[in-house]
mmCIF file of the N, C-alpha and C atoms, coordinates in Angstrom:
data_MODEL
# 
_entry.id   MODEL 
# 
loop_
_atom_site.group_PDB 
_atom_site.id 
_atom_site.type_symbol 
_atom_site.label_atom_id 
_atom_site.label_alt_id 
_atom_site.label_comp_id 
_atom_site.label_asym_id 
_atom_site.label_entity_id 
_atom_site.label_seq_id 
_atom_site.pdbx_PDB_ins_code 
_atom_site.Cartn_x 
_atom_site.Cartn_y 
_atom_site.Cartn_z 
_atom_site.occupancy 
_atom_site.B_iso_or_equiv 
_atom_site.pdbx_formal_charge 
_atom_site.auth_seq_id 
_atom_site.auth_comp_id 
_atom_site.auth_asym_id 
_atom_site.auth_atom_id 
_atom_site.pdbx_PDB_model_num 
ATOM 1   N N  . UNK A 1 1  ? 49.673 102.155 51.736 1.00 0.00 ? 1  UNK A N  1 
ATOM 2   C CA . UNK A 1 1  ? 49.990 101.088 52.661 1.00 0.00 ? 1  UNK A CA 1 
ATOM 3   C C  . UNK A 1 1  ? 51.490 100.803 52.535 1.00 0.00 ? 1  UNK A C  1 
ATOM 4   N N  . UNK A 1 2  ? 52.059 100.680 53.269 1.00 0.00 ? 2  UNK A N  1 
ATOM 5   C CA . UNK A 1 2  ? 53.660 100.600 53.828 1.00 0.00 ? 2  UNK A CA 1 
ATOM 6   C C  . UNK A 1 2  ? 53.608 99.053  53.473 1.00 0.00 ? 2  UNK A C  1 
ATOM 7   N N  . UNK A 1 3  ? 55.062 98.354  53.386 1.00 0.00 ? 3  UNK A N  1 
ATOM 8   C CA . UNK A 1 3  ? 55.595 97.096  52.848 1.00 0.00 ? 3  UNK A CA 1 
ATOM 9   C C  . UNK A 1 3  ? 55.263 96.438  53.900 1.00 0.00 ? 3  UNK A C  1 
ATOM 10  N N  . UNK A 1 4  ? 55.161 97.470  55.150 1.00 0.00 ? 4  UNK A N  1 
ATOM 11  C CA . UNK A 1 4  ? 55.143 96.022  56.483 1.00 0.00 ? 4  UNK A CA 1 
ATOM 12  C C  . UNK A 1 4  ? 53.695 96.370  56.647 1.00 0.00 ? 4  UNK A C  1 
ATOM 13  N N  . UNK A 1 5  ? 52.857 97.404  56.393 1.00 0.00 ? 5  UNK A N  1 
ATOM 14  C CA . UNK A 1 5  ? 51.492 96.623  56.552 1.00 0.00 ? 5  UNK A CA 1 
ATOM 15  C C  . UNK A 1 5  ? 50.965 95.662  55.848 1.00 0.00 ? 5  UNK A C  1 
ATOM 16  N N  . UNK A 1 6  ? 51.379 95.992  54.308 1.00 0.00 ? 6  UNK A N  1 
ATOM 17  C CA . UNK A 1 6  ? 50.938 94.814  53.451 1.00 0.00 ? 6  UNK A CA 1 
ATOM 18  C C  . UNK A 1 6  ? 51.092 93.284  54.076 1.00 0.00 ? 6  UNK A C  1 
ATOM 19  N N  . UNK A 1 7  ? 52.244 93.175  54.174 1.00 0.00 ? 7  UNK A N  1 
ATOM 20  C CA . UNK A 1 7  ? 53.064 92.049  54.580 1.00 0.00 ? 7  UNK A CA 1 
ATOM 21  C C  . UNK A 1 7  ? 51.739 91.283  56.023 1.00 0.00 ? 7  UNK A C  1 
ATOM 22  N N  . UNK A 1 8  ? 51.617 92.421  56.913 1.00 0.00 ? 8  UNK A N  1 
ATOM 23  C CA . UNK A 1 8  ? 50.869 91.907  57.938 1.00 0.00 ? 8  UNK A CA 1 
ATOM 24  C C  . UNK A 1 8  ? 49.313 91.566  57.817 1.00 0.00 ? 8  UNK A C  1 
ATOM 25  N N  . UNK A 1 9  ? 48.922 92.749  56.480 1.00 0.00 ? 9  UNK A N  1 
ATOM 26  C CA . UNK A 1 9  ? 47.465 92.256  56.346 1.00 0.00 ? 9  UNK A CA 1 
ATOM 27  C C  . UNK A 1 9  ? 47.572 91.191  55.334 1.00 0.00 ? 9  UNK A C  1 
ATOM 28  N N  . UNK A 1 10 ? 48.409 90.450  54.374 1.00 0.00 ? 10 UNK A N  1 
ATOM 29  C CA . UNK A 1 10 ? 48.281 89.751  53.525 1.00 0.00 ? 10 UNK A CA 1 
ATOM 30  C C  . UNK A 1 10 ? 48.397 88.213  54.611 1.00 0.00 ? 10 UNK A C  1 
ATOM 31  N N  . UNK A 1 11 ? 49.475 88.690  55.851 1.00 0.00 ? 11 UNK A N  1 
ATOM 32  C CA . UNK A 1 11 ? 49.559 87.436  56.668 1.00 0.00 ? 11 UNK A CA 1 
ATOM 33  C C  . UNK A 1 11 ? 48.244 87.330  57.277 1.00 0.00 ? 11 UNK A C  1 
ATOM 34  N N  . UNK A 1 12 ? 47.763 88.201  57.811 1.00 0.00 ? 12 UNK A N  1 
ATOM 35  C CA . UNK A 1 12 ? 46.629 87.478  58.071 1.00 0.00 ? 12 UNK A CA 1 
ATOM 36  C C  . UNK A 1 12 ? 45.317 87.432  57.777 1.00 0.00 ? 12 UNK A C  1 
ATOM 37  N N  . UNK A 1 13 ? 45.313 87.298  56.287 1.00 0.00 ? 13 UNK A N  1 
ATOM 38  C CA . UNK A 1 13 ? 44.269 86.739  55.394 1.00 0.00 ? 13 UNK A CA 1 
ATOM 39  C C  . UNK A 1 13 ? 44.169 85.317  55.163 1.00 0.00 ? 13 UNK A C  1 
ATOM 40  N N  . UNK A 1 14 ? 45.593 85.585  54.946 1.00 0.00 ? 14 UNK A N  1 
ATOM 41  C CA . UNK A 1 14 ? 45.944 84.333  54.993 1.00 0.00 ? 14 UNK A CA 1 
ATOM 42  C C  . UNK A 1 14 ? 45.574 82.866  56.018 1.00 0.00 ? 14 UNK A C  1 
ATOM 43  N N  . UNK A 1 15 ? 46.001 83.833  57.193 1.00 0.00 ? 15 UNK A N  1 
ATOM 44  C CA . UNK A 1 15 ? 46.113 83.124  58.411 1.00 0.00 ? 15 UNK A CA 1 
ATOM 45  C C  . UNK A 1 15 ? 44.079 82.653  58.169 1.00 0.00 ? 15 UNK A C  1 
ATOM 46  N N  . UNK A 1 16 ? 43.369 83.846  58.187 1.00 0.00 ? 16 UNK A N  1 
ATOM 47  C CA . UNK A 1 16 ? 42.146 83.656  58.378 1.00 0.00 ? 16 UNK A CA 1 
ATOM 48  C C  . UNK A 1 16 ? 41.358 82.633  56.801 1.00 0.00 ? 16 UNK A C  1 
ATOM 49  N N  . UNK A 1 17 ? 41.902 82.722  55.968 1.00 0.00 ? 17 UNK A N  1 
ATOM 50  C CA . UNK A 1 17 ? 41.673 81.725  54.983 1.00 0.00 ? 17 UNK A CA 1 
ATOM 51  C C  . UNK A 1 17 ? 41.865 80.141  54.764 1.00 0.00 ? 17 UNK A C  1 
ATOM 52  N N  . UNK A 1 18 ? 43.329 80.339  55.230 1.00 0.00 ? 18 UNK A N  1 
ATOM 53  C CA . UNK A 1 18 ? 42.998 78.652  55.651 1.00 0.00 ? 18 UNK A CA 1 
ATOM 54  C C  . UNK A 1 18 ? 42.844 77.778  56.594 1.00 0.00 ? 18 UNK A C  1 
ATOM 55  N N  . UNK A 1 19 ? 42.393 78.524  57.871 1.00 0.00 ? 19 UNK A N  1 
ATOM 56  C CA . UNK A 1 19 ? 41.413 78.133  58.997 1.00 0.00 ? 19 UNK A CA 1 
ATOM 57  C C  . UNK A 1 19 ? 40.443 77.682  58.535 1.00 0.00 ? 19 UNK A C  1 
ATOM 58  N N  . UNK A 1 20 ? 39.636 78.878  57.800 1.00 0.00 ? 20 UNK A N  1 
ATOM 59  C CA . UNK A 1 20 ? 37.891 78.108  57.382 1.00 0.00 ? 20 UNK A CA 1 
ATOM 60  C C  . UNK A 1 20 ? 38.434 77.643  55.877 1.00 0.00 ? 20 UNK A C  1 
ATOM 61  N N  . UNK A 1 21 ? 39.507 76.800  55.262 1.00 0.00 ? 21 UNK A N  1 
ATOM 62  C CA . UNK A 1 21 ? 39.324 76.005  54.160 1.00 0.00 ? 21 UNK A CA 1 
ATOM 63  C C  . UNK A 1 21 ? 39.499 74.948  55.229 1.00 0.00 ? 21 UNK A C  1 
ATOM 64  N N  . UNK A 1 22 ? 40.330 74.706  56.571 1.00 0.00 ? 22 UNK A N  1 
ATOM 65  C CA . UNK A 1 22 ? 40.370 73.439  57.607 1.00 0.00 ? 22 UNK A CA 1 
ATOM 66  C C  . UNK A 1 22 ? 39.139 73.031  57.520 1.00 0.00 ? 22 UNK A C  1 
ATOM 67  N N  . UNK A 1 23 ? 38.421 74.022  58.321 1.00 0.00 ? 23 UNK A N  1 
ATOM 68  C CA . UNK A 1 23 ? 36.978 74.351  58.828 1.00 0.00 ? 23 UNK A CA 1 
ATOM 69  C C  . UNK A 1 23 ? 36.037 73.774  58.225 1.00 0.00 ? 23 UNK A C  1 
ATOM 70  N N  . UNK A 1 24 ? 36.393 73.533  56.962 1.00 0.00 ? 24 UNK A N  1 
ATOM 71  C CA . UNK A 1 24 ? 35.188 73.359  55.813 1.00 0.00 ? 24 UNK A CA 1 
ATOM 72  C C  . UNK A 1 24 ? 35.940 72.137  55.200 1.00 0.00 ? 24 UNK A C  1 
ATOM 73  N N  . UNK A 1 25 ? 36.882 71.059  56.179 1.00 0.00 ? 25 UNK A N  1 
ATOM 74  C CA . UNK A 1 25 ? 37.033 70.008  55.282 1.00 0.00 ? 25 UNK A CA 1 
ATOM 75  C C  . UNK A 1 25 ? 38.378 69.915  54.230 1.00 0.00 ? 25 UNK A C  1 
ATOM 76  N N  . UNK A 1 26 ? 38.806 71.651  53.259 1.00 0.00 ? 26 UNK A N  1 
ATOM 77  C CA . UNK A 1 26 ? 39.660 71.732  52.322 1.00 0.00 ? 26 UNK A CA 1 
ATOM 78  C C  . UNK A 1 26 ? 41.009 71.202  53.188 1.00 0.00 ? 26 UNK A C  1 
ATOM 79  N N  . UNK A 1 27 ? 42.090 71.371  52.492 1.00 0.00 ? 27 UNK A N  1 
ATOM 80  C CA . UNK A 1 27 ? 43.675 70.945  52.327 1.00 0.00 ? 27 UNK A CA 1 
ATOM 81  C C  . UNK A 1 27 ? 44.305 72.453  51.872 1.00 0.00 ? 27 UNK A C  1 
ATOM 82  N N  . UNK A 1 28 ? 45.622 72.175  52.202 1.00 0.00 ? 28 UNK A N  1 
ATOM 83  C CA . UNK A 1 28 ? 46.084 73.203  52.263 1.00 0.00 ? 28 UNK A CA 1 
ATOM 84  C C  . UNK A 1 28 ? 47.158 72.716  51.176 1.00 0.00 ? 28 UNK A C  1 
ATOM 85  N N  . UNK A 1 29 ? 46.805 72.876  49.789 1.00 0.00 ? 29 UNK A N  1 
ATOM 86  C CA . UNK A 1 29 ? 48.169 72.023  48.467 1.00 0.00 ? 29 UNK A CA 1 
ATOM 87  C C  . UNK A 1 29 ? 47.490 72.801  47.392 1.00 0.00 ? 29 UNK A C  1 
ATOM 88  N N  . UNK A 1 30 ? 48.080 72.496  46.657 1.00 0.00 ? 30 UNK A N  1 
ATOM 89  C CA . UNK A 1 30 ? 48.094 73.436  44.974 1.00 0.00 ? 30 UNK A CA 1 
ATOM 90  C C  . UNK A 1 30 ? 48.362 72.269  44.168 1.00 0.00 ? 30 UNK A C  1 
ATOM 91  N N  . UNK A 1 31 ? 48.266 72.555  42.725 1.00 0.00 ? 31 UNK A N  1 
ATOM 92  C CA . UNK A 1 31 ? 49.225 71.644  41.882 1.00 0.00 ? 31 UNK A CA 1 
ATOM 93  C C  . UNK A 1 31 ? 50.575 71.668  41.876 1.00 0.00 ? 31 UNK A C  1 
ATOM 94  N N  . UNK A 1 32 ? 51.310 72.377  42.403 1.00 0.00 ? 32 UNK A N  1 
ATOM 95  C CA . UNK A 1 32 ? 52.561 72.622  42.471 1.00 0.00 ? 32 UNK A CA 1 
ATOM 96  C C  . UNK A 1 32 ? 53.166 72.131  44.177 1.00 0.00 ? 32 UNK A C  1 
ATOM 97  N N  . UNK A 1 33 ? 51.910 71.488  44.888 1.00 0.00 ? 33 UNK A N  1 
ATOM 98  C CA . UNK A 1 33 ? 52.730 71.638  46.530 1.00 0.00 ? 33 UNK A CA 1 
ATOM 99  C C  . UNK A 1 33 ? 52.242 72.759  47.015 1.00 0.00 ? 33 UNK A C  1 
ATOM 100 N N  . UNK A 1 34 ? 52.924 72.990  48.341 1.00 0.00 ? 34 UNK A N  1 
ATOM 101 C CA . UNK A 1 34 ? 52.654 73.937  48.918 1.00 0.00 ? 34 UNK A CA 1 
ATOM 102 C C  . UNK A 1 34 ? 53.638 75.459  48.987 1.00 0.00 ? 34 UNK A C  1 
ATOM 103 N N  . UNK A 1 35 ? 54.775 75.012  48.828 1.00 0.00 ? 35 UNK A N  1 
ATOM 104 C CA . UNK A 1 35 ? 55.626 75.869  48.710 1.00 0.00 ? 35 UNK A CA 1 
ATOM 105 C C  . UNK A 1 35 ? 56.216 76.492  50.119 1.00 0.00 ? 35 UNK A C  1 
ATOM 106 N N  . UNK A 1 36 ? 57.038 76.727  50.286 1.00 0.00 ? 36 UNK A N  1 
ATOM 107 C CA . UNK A 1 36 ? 58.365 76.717  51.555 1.00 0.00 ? 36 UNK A CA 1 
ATOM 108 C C  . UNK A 1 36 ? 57.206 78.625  52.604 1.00 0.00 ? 36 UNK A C  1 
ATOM 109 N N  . UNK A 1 37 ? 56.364 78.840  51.395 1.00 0.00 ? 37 UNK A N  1 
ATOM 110 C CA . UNK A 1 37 ? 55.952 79.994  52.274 1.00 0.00 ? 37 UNK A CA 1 
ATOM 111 C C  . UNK A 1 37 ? 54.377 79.842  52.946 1.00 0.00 ? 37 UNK A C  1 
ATOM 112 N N  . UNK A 1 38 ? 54.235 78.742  52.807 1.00 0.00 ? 38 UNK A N  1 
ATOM 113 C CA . UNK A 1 38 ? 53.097 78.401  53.660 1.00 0.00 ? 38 UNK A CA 1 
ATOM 114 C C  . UNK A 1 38 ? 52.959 77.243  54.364 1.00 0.00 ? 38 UNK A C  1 
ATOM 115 N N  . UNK A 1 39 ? 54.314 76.852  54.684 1.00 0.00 ? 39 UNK A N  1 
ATOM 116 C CA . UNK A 1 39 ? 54.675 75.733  55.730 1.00 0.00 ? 39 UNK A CA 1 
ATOM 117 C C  . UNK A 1 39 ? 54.300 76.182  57.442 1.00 0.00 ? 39 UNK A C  1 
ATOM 118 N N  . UNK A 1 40 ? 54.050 77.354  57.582 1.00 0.00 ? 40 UNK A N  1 
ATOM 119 C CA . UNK A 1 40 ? 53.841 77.637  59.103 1.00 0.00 ? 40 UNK A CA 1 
ATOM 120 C C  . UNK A 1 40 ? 52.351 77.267  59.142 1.00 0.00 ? 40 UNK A C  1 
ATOM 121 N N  . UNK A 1 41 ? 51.920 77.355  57.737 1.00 0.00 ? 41 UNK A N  1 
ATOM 122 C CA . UNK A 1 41 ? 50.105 77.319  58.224 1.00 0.00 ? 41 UNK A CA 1 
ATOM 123 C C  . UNK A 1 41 ? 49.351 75.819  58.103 1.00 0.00 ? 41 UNK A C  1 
ATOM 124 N N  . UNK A 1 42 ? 50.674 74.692  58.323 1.00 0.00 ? 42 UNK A N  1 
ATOM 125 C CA . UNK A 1 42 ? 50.591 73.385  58.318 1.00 0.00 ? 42 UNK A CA 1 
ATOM 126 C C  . UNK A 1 42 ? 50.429 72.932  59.814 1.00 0.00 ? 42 UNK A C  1 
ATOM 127 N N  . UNK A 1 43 ? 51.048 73.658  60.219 1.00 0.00 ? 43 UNK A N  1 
ATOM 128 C CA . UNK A 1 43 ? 51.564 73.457  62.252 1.00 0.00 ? 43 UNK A CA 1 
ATOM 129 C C  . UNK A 1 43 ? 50.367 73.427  62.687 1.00 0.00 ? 43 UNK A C  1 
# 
């Protein structure tokens, strides 16, 4: 797998993971925050 597929299947696992943590009620935070690389999946 090439850097830009990774990149695209890790984005949208992502993308599809914290839809159904919405879905199901969860938050999108850590103990640390969220961090500057998952600010698009706040919008």
């Amino acid at each position: 797998m090439s850097d830009e597929e990774w990149k695209r299947a890790t984005h949208a696992s992502l993308t599809e993971l914290y839809a159904l943590s919405k879905k199901l009620g969860g938050q999108l935070s850590g103990e640390h925050g969220i961090g500057n690389g998952r600010l698009e999946f706040l919008e």
